[in-house]
C-alpha positions as CSV (number, residue, x, y, z in Angstrom):
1,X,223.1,-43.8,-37.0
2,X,223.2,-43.5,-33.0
3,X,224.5,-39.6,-33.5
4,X,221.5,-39.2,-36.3
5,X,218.8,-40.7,-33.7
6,X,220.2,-38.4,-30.7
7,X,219.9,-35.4,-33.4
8,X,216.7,-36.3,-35.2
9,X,214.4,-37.8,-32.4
10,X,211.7,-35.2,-31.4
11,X,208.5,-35.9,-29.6
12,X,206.5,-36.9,-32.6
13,X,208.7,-39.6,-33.8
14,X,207.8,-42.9,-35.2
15,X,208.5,-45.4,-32.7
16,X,209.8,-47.8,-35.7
17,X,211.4,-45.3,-37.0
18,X,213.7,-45.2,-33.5
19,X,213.5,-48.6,-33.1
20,X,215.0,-49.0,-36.9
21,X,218.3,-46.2,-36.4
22,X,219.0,-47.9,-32.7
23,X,219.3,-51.4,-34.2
24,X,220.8,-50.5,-37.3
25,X,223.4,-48.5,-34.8
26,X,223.8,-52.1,-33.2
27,X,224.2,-53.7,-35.9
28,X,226.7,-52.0,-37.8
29,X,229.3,-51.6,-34.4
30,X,228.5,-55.5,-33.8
31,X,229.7,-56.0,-37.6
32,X,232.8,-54.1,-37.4
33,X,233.8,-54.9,-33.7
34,X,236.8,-57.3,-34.4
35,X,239.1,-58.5,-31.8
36,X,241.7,-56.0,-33.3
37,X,239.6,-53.0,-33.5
38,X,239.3,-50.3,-31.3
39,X,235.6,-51.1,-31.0
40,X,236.6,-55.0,-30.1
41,X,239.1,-54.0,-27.5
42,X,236.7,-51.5,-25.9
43,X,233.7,-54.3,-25.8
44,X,236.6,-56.3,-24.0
45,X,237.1,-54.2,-21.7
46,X,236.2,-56.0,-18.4
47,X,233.8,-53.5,-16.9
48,X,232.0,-53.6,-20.3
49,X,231.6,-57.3,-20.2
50,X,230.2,-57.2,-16.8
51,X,227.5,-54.4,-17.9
52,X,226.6,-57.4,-20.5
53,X,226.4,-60.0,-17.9
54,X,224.3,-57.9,-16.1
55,X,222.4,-56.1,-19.4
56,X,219.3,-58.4,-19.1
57,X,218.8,-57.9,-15.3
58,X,219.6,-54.3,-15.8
59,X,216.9,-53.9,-18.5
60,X,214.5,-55.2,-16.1
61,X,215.1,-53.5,-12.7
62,X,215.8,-50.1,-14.3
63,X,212.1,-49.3,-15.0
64,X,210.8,-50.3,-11.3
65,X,213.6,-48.2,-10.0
66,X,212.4,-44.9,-11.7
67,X,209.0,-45.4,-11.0
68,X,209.6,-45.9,-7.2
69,X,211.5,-42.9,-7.7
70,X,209.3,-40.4,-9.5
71,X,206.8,-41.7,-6.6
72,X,208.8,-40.3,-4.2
73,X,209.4,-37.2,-5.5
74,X,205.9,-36.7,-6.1
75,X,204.9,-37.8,-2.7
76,X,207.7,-35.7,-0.8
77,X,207.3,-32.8,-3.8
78,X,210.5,-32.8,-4.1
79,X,213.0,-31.8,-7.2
80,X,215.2,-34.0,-9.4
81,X,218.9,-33.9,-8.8
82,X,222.0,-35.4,-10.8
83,X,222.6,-36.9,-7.3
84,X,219.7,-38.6,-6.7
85,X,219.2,-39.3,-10.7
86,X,223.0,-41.3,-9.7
87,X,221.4,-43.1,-7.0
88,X,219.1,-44.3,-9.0
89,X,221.5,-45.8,-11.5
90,X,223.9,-47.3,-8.8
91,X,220.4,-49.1,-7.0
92,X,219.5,-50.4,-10.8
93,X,223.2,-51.6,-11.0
94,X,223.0,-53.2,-7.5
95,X,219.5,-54.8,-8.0
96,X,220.9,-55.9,-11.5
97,X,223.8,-57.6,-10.1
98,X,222.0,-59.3,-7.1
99,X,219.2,-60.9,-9.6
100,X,221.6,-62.3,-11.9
101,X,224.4,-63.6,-9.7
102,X,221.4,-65.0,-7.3
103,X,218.6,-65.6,-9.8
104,X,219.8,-65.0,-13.6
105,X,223.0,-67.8,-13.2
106,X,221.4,-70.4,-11.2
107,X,218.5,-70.3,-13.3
108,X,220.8,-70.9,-16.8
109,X,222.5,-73.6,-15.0
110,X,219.9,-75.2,-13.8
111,X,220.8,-75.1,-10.1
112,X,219.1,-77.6,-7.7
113,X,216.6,-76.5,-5.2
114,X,219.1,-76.7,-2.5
115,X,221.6,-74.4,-4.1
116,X,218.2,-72.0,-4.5
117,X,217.3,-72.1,-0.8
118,X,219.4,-69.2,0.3
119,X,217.0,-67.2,-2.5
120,X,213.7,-67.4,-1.2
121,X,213.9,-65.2,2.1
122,X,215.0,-62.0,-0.1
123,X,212.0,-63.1,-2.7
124,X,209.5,-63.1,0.4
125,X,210.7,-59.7,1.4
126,X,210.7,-58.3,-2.3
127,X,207.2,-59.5,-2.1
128,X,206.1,-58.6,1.3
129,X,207.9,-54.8,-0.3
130,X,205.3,-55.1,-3.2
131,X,202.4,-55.0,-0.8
132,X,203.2,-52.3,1.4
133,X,203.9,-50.4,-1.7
134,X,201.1,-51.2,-2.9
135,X,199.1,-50.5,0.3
136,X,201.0,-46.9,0.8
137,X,201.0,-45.8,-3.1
138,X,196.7,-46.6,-2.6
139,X,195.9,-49.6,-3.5
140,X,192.4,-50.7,-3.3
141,X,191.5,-47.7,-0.5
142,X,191.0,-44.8,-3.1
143,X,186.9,-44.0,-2.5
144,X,186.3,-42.0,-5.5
145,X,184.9,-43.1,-8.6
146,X,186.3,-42.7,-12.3
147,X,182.7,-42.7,-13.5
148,X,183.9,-43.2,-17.3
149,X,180.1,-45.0,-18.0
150,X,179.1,-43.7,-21.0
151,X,181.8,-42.3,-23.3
152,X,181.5,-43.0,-26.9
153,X,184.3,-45.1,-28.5
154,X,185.1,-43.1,-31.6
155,X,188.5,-45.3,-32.8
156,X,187.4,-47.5,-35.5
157,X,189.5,-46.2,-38.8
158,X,186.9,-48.4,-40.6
159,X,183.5,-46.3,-39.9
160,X,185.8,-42.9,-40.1
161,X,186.8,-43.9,-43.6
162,X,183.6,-45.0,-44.7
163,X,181.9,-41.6,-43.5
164,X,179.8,-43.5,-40.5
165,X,179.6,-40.5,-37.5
166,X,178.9,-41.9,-34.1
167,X,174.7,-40.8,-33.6
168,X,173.9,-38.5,-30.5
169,X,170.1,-38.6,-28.8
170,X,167.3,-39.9,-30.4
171,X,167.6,-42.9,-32.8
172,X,165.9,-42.1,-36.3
173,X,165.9,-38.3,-35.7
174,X,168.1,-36.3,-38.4
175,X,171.1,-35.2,-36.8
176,X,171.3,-31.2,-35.8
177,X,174.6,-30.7,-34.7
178,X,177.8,-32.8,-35.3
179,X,181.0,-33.2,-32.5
180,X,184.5,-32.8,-33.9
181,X,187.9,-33.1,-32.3
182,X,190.4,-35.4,-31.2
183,X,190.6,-37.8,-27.8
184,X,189.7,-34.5,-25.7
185,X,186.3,-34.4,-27.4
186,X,186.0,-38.1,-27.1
187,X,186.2,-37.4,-23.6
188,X,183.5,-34.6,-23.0
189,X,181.2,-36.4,-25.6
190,X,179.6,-37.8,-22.2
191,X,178.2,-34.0,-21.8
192,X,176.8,-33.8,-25.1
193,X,175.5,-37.5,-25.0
194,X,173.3,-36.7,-22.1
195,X,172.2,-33.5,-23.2
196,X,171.1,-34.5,-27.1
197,X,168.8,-37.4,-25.2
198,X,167.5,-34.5,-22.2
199,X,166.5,-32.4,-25.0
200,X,165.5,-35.3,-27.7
201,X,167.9,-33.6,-29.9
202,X,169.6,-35.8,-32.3
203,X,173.3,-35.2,-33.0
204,X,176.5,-37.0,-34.4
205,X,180.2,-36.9,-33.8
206,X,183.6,-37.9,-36.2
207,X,186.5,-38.1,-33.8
208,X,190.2,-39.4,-34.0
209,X,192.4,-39.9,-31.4
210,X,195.8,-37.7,-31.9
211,X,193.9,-35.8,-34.6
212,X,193.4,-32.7,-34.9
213,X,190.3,-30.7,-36.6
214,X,192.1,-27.9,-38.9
215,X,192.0,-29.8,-42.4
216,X,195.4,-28.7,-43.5
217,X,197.6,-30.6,-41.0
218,X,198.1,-33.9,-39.5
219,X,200.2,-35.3,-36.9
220,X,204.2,-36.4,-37.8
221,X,204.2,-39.6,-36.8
222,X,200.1,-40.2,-38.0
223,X,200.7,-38.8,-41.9
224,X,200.0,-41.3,-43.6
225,X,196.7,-42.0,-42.0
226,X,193.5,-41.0,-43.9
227,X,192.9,-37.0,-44.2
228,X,190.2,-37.2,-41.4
229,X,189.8,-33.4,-40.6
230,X,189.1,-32.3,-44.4
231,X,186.9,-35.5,-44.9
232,X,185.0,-34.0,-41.7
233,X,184.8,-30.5,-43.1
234,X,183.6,-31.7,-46.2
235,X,181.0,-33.6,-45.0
236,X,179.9,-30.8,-42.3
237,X,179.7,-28.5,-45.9
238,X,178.1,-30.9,-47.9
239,X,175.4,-31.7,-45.3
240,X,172.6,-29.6,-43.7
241,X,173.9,-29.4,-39.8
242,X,173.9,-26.3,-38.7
243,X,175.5,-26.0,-35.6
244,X,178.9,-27.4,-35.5
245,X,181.0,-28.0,-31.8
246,X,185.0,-28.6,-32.0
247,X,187.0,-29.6,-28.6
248,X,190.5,-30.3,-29.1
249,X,193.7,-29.9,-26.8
250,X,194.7,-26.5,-28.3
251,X,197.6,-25.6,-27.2
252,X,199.3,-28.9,-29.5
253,X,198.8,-25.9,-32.3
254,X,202.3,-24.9,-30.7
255,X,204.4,-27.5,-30.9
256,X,206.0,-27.2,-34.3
257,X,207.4,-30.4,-34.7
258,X,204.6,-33.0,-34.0
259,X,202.9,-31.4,-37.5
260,X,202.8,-32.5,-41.0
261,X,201.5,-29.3,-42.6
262,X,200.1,-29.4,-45.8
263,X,198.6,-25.9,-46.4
264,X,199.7,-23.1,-48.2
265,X,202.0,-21.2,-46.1
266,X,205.8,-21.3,-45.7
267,X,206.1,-23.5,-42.6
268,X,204.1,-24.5,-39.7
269,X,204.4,-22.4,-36.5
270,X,202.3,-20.6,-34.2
271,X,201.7,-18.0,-36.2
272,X,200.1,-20.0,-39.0
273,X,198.5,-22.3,-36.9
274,X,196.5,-19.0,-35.9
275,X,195.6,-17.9,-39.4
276,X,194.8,-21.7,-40.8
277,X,192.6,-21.7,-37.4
278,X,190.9,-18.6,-38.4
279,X,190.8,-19.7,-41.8
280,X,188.7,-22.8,-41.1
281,X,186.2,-21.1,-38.7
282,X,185.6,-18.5,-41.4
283,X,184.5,-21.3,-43.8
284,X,182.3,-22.9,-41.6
285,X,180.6,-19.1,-40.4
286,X,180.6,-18.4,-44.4
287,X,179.2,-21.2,-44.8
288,X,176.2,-20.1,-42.6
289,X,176.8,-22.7,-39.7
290,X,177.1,-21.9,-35.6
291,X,180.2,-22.7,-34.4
292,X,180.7,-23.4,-31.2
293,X,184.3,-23.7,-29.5
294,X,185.3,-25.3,-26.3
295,X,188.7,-23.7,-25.5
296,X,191.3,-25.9,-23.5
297,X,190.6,-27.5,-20.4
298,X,193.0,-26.4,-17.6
299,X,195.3,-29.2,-17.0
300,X,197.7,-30.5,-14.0
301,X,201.2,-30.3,-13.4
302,X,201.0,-33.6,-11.7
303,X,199.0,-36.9,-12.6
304,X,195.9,-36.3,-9.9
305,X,194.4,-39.9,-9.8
306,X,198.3,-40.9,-8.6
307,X,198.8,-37.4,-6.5
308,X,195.5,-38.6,-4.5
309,X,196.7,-42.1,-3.4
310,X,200.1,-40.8,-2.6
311,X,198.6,-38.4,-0.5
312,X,196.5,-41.1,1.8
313,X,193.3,-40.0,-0.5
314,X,193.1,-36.5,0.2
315,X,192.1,-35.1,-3.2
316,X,194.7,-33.6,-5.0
317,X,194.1,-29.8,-5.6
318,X,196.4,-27.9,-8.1
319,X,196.4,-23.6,-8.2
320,X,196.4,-22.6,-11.8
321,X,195.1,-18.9,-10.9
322,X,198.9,-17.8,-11.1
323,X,199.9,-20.2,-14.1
324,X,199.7,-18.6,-17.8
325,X,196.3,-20.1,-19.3
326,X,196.3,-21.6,-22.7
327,X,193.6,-20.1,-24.9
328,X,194.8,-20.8,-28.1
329,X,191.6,-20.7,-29.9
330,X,190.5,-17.9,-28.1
331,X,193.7,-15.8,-28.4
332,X,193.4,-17.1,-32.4
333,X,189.8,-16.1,-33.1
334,X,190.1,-12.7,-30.9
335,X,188.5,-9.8,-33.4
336,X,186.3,-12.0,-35.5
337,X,183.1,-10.8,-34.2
338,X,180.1,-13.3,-35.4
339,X,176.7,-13.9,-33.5
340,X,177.2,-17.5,-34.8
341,X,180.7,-17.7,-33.0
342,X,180.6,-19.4,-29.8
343,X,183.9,-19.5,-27.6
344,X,183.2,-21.5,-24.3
345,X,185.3,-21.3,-21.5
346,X,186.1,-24.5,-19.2
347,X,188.4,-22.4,-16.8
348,X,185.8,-21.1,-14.2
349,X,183.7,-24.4,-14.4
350,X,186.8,-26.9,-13.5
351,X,189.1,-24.3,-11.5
352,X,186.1,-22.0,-9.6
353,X,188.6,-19.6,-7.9
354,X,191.8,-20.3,-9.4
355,X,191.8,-23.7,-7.6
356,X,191.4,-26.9,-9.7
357,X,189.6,-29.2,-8.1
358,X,190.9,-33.3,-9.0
359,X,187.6,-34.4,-7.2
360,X,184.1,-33.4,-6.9
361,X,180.9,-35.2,-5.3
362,X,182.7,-38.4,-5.0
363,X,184.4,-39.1,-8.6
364,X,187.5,-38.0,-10.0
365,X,187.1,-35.1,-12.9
366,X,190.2,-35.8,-14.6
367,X,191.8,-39.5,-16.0
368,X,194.9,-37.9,-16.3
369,X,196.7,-35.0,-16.4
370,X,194.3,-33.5,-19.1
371,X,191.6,-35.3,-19.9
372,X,188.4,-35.3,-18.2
373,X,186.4,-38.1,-16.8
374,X,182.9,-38.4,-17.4
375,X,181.9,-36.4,-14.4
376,X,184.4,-33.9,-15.6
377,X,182.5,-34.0,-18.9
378,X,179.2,-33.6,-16.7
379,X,181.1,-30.7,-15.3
380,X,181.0,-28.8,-18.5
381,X,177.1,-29.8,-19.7
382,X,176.2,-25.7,-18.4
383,X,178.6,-24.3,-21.3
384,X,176.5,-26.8,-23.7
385,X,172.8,-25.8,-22.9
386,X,173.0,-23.0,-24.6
387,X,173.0,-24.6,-28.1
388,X,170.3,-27.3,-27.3
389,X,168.7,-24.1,-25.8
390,X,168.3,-22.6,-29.2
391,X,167.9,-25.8,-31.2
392,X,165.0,-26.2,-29.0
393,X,163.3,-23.1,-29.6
394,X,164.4,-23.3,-33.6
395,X,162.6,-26.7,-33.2
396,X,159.2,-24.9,-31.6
């Protein structure tokens, strides 16, 4: 089981289906680990039995410990080493063995308040630790705004399934474009929120989170959910929208294993996820509707929200001018040469000279490494106008 999970696990595994080969793994050496076995004497061993004395303190200082850690690596920029990787194992160990010989073992035996006396001056300085870390790592001292008022939730599996899209700009209005894409279009819908009720256009959206638009695929660990991309592109066919806008973290498309591909093809690689991508955008121009493509939105190396407290609330600034772009649909779509094929670039909006920018007029423009904020969708309302520009005038 354990040499199946190390083997098998990928990034868009199940986390029930590694929580199911890990404790099966348990259970079966726990079964068979007799006093006379070799898996009996090895969980006598004495240095084993201490690791299980200390397993529950262990399992609770060894997150803390590699957060404070990444911290500091982030703060000082510096690299990971197998050294300090082992210091960070042998101050979990350390911390594990202080807690329960000082607070684990009293506590099971009930010790009196005396006996717990010598504990409280190390709990006042863990404490007093806590809130200088928490002072230093930011705290309450970051200026800058998130700004996420406004953003659509588009999570209920309920309306998906019952075909009820999320209405954009004027209530009663019949909708003249629809929003499509995954958690990266939840998060510019802000831009197209604002700019269906500036222009009194009305609009909808049908968005998943984790799901991408291309009909033929869904992700690994998500595939028995409903088919929401082909339900989409049947009701975008079926109905009399015209314009149709798709955002979605492209460059997923390339990461083989996190897709349950149910098209045609042999397998799913890069290579098809090109041709089903071309596929799909043929239908919709065939179909006589105005696409309109938002191409990846540069993304950080490093989380900028936590790079900006670490660095006393300078904002964080990353240079992506040097760093391969990802322009999957682009790259994908290059030769197909429509008047009703829109490809939208967010690269010279978010990073104007090669420099992007984690804060602008006082808010942050990113949540996390990759998705925007609502000013960062508010950022990106110029590449927009240009289709409420000419649903205005189709509507003169």
């Amino acid at each position: 089981f354990l040499c199946f999970a190390f083997v098998h696990y990928t990034g868009g595994s199940h986390f029930a289906e590694k929580a199911f080969f890990t404790t099966a793994a348990t259970a079966v050496f726990l079964a068979t680990a007799t006093e006379a076995s070799l898996a009996g004497r090895l969980l006598s061993l004495a240095p084993v039995r201490f690791v299980g004395n200390i397993s529950y303190s262990l399992y609770l200082w060894h997150w803390p410990v590699i957060f404070i850690w990444n911290l500091l690596l982030l703060r000082f920029d510096l690299q990971p080493s197998g050294g300090g990787r082992l210091a960070v194992a042998l101050a979990a160990g350390v911390l594990a063995t202080l807690s329960w010989r000082f607070v684990e073992r009293p506590f099971r035996r009930r010790t009196t308040w005396k006996a717990c006396r010598p504990l409280l001056a190390p709990a006042l300085l863990v404490l007093l630790l806590a809130g200088a870390g928490y002072h230093w790592f930011g705290g309450d001292k970051t200026v800058y705004a998130l700004d996420e008022d406004g953003r659509a939730d588009f999570s209920s599996f309920r309306d998906i399934e019952q075909g009820r899209y999320f209405p954009m700009g004027p209530a009663g209005e019949p909708a003249r474009f629809i929003l499509l894409g995954d958690s990266h279009a939840q998060a510019i819908s802000t831009a197209l929120m604002e700019l269906a009720d500036e222009y009194r256009i009305a609009g909808t959206a049908g968005m998943k989170d984790g799901t991408g638009p291309l009909p033929t695929i869904r992700r690994s660990h998500k595939k028995d959910n409903p088919p929401f991309a082909r339900r989409w592109l049947q009701h975008v066919l079926d109905g009399t929208v015209k314009d149709v806008v798709i955002i979605a973290k492209w460059d997923r498309y390339y990461y083989t294993d996190l897709w349950d591909y149910r098209g045609d093809r042999p397998a799913w690689n890069a290579e098809t996820a090109r041709l089903e991508m071309r596929d799909y955008v043929r239908r919709l121009l065939d179909s006589g509707r105005r696409v309109w493509i938002l191409d990846e939105v540069p993304h950080f190396d490093k989380n900028p929200i936590v790079m900006t407290k670490l660095l006393d609330n300078t904002p964080y600034a990353e240079r992506v001018d040097g760093r391969e772009k990802t322009h999957f649909a682009s790259d994908a779509l290059r030769g197909m040469d429509s008047p009703r094929l829109h490809l939208l670039d967010p690269y010279p909006v978010l990073a104007p000279g090669g420099v992007l920018e984690s804060v602008r007029d006082g808010a942050f423009l990113y949540a996390d490494t990759n998705h925007v904020t609502s000013a960062g969708a508010r950022a990106l309302k110029p590449l927009f106008r240009p289709l409420f520009e000419a649903l205005r005038q189709e509507g003169r």
